[in-house]
C-alpha positions in Angstrom: -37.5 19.5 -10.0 -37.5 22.6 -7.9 -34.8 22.4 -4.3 -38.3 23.0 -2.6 -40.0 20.4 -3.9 -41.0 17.1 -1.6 -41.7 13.6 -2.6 -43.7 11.0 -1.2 -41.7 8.1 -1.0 -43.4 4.1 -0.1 -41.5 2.9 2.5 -42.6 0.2 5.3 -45.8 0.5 4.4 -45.9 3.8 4.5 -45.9 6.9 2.7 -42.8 9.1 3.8 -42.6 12.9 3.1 -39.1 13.8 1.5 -38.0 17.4 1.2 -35.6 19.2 -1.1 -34.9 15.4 -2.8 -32.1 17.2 -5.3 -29.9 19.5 -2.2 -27.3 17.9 -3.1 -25.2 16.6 -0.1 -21.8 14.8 -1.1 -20.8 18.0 -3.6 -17.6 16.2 -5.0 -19.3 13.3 -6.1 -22.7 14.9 -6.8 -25.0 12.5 -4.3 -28.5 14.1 -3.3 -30.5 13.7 -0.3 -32.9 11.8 -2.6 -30.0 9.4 -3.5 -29.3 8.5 0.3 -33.0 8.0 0.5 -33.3 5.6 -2.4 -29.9 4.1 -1.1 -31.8 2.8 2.7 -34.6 2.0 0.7 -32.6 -0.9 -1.8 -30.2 -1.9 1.8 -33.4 -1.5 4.4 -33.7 -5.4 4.7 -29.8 -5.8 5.2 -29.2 -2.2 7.9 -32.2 -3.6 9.8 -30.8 -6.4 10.8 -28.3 -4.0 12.8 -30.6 -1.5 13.8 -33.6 -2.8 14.4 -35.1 -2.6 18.0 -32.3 -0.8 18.9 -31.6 3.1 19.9 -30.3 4.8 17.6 -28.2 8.2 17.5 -28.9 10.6 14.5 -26.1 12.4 12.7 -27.3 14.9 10.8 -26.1 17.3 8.2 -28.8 19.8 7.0 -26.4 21.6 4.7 -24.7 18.2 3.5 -21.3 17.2 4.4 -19.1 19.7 4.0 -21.1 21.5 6.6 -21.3 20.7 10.7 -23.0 18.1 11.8 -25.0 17.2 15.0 -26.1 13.9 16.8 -29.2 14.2 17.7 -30.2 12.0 20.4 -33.7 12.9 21.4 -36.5 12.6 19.0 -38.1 15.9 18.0 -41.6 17.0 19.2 -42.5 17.1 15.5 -42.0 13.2 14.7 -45.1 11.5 13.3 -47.5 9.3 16.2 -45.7 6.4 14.0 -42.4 6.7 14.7 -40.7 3.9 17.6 -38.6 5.3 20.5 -37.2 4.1 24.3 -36.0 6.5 26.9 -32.2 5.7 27.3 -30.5 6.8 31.3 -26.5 7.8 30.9 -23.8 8.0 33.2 -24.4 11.4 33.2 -27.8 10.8 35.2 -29.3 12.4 32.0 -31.9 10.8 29.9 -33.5 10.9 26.1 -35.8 9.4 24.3 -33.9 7.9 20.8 -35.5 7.0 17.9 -36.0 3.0 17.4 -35.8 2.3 13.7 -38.2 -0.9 12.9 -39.0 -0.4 9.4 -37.8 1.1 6.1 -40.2 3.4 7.2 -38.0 4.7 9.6 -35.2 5.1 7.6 -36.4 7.8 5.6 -38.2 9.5 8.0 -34.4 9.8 9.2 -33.0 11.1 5.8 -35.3 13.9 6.1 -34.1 15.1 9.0 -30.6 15.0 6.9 -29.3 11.9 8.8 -26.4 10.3 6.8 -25.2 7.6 9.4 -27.3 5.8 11.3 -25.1 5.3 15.2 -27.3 2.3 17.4 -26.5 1.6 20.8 -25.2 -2.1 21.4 -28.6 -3.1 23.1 -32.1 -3.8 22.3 -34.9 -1.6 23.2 -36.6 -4.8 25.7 -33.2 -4.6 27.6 -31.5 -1.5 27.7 -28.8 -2.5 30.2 -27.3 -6.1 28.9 -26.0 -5.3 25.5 -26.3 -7.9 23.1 -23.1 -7.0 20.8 -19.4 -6.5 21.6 -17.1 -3.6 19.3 -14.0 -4.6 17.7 -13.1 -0.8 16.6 -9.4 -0.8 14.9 -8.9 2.7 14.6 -5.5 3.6 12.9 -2.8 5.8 13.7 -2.0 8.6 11.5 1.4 6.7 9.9 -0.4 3.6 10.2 -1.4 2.5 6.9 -4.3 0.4 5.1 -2.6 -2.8 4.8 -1.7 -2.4 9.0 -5.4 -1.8 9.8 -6.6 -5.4 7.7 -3.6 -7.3 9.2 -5.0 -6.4 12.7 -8.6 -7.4 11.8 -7.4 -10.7 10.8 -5.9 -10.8 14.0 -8.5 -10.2 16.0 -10.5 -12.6 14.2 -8.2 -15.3 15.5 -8.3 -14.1 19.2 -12.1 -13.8 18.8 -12.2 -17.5 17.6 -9.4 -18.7 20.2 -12.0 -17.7 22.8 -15.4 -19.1 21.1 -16.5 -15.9 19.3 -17.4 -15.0 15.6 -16.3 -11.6 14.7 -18.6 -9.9 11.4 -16.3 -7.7 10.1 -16.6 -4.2 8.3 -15.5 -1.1 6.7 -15.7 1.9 9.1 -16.4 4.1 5.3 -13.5 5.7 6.7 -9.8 4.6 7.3 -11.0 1.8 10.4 -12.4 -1.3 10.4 -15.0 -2.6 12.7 -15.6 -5.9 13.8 -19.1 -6.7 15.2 -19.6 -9.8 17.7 -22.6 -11.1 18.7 -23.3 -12.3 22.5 -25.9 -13.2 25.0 -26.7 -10.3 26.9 -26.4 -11.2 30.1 -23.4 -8.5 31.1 -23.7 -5.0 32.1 -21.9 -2.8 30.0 -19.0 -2.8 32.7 -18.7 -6.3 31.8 -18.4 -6.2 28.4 -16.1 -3.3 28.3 -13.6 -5.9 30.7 -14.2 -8.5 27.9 -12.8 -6.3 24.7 -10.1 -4.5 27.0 -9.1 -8.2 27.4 -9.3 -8.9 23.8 -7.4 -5.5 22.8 -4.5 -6.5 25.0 -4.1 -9.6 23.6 -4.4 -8.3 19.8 -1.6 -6.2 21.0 0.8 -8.9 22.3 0.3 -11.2 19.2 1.3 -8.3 17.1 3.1 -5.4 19.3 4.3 -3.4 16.6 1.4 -3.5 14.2 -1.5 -2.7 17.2 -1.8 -1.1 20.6 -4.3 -0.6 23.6 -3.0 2.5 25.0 -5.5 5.2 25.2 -3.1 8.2 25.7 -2.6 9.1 21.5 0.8 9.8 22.6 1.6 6.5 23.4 -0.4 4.7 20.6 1.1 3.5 17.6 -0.2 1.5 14.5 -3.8 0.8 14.9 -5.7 1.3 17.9 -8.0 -1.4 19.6 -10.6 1.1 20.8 -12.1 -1.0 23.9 -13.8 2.2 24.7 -16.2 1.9 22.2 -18.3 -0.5 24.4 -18.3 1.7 27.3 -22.1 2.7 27.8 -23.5 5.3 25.9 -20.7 5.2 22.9 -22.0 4.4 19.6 -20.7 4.0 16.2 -22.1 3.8 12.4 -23.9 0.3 11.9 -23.2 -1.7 9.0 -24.5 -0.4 5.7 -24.2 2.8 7.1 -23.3 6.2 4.4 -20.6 8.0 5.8 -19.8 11.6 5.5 -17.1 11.4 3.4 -16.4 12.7 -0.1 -17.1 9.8 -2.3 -20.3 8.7 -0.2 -18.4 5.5 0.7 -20.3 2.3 2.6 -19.7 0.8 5.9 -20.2 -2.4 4.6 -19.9 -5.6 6.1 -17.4 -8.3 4.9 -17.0 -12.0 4.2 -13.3 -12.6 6.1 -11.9 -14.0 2.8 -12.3 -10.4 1.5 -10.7 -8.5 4.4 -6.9 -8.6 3.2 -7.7 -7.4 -0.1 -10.7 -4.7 0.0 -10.3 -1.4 -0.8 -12.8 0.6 0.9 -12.7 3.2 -1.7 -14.6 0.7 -4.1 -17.5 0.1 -1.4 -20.3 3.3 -2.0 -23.0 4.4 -2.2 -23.5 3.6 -5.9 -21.5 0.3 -5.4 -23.0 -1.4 -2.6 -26.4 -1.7 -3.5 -25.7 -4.6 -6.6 -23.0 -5.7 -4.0 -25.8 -6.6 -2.1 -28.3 -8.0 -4.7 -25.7 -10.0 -6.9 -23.4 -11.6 -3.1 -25.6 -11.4 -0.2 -25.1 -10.0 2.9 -21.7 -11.3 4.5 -23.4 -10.4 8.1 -27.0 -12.0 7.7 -26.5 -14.1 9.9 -25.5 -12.2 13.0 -28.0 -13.0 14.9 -28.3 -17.0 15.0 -25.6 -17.8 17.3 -24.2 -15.4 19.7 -21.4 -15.9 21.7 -20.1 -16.1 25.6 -17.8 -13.6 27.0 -16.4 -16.5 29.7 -13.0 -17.1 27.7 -12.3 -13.5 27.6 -13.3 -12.6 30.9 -11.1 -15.4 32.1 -8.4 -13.7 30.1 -9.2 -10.6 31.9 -8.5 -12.8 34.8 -5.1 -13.6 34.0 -4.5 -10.6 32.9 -5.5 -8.8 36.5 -3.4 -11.8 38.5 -0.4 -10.6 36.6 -0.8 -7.0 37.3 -2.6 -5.6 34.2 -5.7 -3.3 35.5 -8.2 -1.4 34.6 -7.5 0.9 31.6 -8.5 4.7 31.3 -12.3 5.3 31.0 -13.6 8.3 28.4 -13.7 11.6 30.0 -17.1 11.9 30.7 -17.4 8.7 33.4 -16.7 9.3 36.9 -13.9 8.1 38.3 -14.0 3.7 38.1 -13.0 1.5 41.5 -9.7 0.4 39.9 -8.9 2.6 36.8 -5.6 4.7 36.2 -4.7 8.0 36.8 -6.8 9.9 34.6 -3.7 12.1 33.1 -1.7 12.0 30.3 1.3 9.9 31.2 3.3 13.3 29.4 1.6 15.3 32.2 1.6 13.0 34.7 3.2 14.6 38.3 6.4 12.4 39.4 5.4 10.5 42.6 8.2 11.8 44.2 
């Protein structure tokens, strides 16, 4: 088959148009942009469940992996009459219209853009300012090693539990794990951000020298509790998500029995798919009973009586009522 050649590919009911199905995108492992297609197609039932009615940030790489990517937030002008969208605001004052993935459909209309990873917001698109999920992102350290990052997760499953949650764990198909909680949405993002700052801190004081909630990198060591991620407008790769790296690995979600022994490097692209058909899906049921915040926020509460404030915010927010010098402590002017 010619580079320039398209397919027409069944998907959702519809008939999706594929181009260039051989470019060949992961070049180590030889992957294709038609193998990422047929890849959603065999895990559409099981991604859906994380992306569905949701907005959804593109990351595309039109000349594969090794070259640069871009999100892509707004939909192009091109996109087919079919395709779902809803017009996000951000604390920017800007807005965009993101794409809404409903369907396998979707999916591949996605892949053709050269999307790898699919990046939702926590929210759904009938309420686009209560989000519906709180991020556990355990981001390690350079020196921090595997075995630190799956030691943390299992700790933050117990905190999670200690204060009436369910975490669904995950790869990051990087060197991270994510840990996905479902909640009522009935918090601003504000909220919810006060909610997993609460939780990082106290991952942090049940293990102080495996984890840590400091946002300056030069204070962080071992694996970082990124409460930042659930600031609004911050997104990462859903579960079941291709990841631009060389071996095309999987985020893929978890039962928690598995967490202290998985190697991500054995979770693919090539791998995932009979994971999928021969165990299930470890986070099918996500959705059936979300959880309250109350326990956590009342942990923020004790944490705020006993002097603990607000953390720093990502760059691109204003100044918050409450938050820290904005500075690198290294760079920070003495008071006096």
């Amino acid at each position: 088959m010619a580079k320039g050649e398209a397919i027409a590919i069944e998907a959702g009911g519809r008939e999706v148009r594929l181009s260039n199905p051989d470019k060949v995108y992961f070049p180590q492992a030889g992957w294709t942009k038609g193998d990422i297609a047929r890849f959603y197609l065999d895990c559409a039932e099981a991604i859906l469940i994380h992306l569905r009615e949701r907005p959804t940030v593109l990351k595309r790489y039109v000349d594969g992996i090794e070259g640069k990517p871009f999100y892509q937030k707004r939909i192009p002008k091109s996109a087919p009459g079919w395709i779902e969208s809803t017009t996000l605001t951000f604390p920017s004052g800007r807005s965009a219209t993101e794409l809404v993935p409903v369907d396998a459909a979707h999916l591949i209309w996605a892949v053709n853009l050269g999307n790898v990873d699919f990046n939702p917001h926590p929210v759904r698109r009938v309420d686009l300012d209560h989000p519906d999920e709180l991020r556990v992102d355990l981001d390690p350290t350079p020196e921090a090693s595997w075995d630190d990052v799956r030691r943390v997760a299992l700790i933050a499953r117990d905190v999670l539990a200690d204060h009436g949650l369910r975490g669904y764990p995950k790869t990051s198909g990087s060197r991270g794990i994510h840990i996905n909680v479902r909640i009522v949405a009935e918090h601003g993002f504000t909220t919810v951000r006060r909610a997993a700052l609460a939780l990082a801190r106290e991952v942090e004081r049940r293990a102080p020298e495996l984890a840590t909630s400091k946002w300056w990198k030069e204070e962080r060591h071992g694996v970082f509790v990124d409460y930042n991620q659930n600031a609004k407008d911050h997104t990462v790769a859903c579960a079941y998500s291709v990841r631009p790296v060389p071996d095309a690995r999987v985020s893929t979600p978890l039962e928690w029995d598995e967490v202290a022994d998985v190697d991500p490097a054995e979770l693919r692209i090539d791998t995932v798919p009979s994971r999928l058909r021969e165990r299930g899906d470890p986070s099918a049921s996500i959705d059936e009973n979300p959880g309250l915040l109350q326990e956590l926020l009342g942990l923020a509460d004790r944490d705020e009586r006993e002097g603990l404030g607000d953390a720093p915010w990502p760059p691109f927010f204003t100044k918050q009522e409450g938050e820290p010098k904005r500075v690198q402590p290294s760079r920070a002017r003495d008071p006096d």
